[in-house]
N, C-alpha and C positions, 0 to 999 in steps of 0.2 A: 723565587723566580730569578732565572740567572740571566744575563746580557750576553749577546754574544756580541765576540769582536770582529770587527772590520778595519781595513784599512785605510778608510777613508771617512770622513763624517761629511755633513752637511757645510757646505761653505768653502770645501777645499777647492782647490784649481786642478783639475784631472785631465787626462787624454783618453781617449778610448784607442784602443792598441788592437782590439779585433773585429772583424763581422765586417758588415756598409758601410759602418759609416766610421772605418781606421783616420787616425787622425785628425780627427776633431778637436776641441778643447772646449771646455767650458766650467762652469762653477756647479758644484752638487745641490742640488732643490732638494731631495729628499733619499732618503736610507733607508731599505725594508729589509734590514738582517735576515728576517727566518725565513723571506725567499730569497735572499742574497740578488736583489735587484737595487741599481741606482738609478737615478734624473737626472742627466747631466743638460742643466740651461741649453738650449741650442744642439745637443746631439741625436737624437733621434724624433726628428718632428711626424706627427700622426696628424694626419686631416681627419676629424670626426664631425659627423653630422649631428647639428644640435636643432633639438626641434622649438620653436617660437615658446616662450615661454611670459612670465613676466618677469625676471630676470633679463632674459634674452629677448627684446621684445623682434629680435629680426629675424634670431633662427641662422639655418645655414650652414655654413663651413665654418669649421674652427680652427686653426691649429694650435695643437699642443704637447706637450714635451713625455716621449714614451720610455719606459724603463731599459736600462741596458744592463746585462749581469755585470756583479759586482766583478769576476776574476778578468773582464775584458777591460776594465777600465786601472789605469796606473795616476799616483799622484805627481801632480807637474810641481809645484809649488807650495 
């Protein structure tokens, strides 16, 4: 099984350089190589409806953090 590489890993400090949400910044949450998608903390927020759970005992709105292709986002730091 072979790894592919990226330019970025988890933890780096990136910009997002295309699409909605140009010029953001934030930290990477996670790397999905063989779709070449990233999570950059705070770039791309997604409201999803979460149903009552026990987990979740209230349900509702959630926001949370949606993938952004990997070639839109550059390393800041």
């Amino acid at each position: 099984m072979s790894r592919i590489k990226t330019h970025v890993k988890k933890g780096d400090q990136v910009e997002i350089i295309a699409g909605n949400h140009k010029g953001k910044r934030g930290t990477v949450l996670l790397v999905n190589a063989t779709k070449g998608k990233v999570t950059v903390e705070g770039g791309r927020p997604i409201i999803k409806a979460v149903k009552a759970t026990e987990a979740e005992p209230n349900g509702g709105l959630k926001t949370i953090d949606g993938p952004v292709h990997i070639s839109n986002v550059k390393k800041v730091g």
